[in-house]
C-alpha positions in Angstrom: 24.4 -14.4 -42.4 22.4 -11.1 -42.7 21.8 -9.4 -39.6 17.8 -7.9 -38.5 19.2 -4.7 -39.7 20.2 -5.5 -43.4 16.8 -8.1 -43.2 14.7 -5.1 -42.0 15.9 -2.8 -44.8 15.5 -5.3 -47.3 11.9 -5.7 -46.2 11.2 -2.3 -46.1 12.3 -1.9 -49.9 10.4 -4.4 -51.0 7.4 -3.2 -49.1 8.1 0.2 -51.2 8.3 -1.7 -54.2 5.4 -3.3 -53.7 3.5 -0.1 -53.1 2.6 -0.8 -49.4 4.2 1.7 -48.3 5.4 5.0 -49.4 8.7 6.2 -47.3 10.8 4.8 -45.2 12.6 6.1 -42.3 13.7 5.7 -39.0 13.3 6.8 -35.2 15.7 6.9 -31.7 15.6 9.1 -28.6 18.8 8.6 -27.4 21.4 10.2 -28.7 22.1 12.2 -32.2 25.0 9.8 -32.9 22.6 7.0 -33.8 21.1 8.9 -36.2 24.0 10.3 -38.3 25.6 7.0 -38.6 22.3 5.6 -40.2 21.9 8.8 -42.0 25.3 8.3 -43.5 24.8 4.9 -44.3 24.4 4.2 -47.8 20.6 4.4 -48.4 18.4 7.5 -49.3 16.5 8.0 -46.0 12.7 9.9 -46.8 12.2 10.2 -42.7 14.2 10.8 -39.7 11.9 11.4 -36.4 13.9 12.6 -33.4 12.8 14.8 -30.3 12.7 18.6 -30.4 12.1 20.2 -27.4 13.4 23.0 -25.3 15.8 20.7 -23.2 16.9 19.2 -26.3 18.9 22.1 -27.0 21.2 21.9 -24.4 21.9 17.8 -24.0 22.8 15.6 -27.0 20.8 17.7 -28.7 19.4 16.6 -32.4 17.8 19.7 -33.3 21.4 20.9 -33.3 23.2 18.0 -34.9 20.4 16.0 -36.6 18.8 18.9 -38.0 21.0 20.7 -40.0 21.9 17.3 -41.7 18.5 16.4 -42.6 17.9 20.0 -44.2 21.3 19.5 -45.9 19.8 16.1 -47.4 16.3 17.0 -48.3 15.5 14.1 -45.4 11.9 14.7 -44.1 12.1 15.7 -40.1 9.3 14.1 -38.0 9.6 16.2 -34.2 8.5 14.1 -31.7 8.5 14.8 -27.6 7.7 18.8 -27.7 6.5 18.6 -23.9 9.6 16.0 -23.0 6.6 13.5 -21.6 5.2 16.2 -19.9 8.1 17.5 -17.5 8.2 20.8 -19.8 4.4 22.0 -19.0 4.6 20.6 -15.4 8.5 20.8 -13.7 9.0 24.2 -15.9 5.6 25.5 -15.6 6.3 26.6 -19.1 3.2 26.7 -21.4 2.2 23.2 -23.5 1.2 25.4 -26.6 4.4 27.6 -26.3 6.8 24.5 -25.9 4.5 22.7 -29.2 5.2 26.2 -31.2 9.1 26.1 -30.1 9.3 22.9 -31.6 6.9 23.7 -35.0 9.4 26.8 -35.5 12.1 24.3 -36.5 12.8 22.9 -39.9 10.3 20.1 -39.3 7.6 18.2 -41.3 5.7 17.2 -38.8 5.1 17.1 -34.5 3.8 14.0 -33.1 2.0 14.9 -30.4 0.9 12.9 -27.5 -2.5 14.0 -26.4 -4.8 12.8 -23.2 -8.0 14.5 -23.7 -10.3 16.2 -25.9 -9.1 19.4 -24.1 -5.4 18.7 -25.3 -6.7 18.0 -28.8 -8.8 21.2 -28.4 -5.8 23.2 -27.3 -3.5 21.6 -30.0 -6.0 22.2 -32.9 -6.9 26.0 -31.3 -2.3 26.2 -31.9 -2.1 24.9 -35.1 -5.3 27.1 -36.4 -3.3 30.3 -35.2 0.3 29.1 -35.6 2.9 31.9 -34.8 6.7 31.1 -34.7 8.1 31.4 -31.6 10.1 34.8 -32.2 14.1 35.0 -31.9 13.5 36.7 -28.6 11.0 34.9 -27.5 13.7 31.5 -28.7 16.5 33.4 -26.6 14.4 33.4 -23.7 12.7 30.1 -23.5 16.7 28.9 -23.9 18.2 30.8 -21.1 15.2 29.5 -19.5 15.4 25.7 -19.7 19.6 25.9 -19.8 19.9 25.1 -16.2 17.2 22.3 -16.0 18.6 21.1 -19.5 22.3 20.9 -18.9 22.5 17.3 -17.8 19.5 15.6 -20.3 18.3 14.3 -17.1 14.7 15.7 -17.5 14.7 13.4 -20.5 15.4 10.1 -19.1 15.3 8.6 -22.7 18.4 10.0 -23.3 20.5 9.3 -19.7 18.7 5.9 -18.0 18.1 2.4 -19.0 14.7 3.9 -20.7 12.9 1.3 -22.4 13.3 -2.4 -23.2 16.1 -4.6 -22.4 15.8 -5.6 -26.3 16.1 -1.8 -27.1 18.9 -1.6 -24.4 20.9 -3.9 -25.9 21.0 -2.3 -29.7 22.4 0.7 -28.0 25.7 -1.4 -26.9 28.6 -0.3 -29.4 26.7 2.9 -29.8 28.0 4.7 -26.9 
């Protein structure tokens, strides 16, 4: 019998078809592996949405791996976790609109960012407005930076503890 996986495609393509919705991708937090198996599985992929942050360089990092694959294949990069939940701005004390630019100076489409407050969205919006990419020297500090804190992925807990569901836990088994 099919398994979810070929059931949820299926679905997904036929939602397309339909016109209901326009591009289908897929998501994960764990580790870059995931993601180049599906992306070398035999379908055309339109979005891939992975964290890019300044700790993601230096643990099972997809902005180094994932990356350069979707470029390669025209895939559509969706950033996600620029702050790494927050421990970026708060354990690093490293600025919330410098981290959000670190991660908009990548090949990305997009940044889905997590915002609390009106402030946030202010400061997000007052960013964008005035977007600068974060310079080479500016990119070699930040990294040297965030290396020690980074080394061990365990300020993103996504990537090294039983983060999330059991379900979600589960789909991970034969991954790893």
């Amino acid at each position: 019998p099919p398994t979810f996986r070929d059931e949820g495609l299926r679905a997904a393509i036929e939602a397309r078809r339909q016109g209901k919705v326009r591009y289908i991708g897929f998501t994960g937090h764990r580790d870059p592996a995931h993601h180049l198996r599906l992306i070398r599985k035999p379908f055309d992929w339109d979005t891939v949405q992975m964290p890019i942050n300044l700790l993601d360089a230096h643990y099972r990092s997809f902005q180094k791996e994932v990356l350069p694959v979707c470029s390669e294949r025209k895939i559509a990069a969706i950033g996600m976790k620029a702050l790494a939940g927050g421990a970026i701005p708060k354990q690093l004390e490293i600025d919330a609109g410098l981290s959000r630019r670190y991660a908009l100076t990548h090949p990305i489409t997009s940044l889905v960012c997590g915002i609390r407050s009106r402030d946030e969205l202010r400061q997000d919006l007052a960013m964008a407005r005035s977007f600068k990419p974060v310079s080479e020297q500016e990119m070699a500090q930040l990294l040297a930076q965030t290396e020690t804190p980074g080394h061990d992925g365990k300020m993103e807990p996504w990537k090294t503890t039983e983060y999330g569901s059991r379900y979600h836990r589960e789909q991970h088994k034969g991954f790893e």
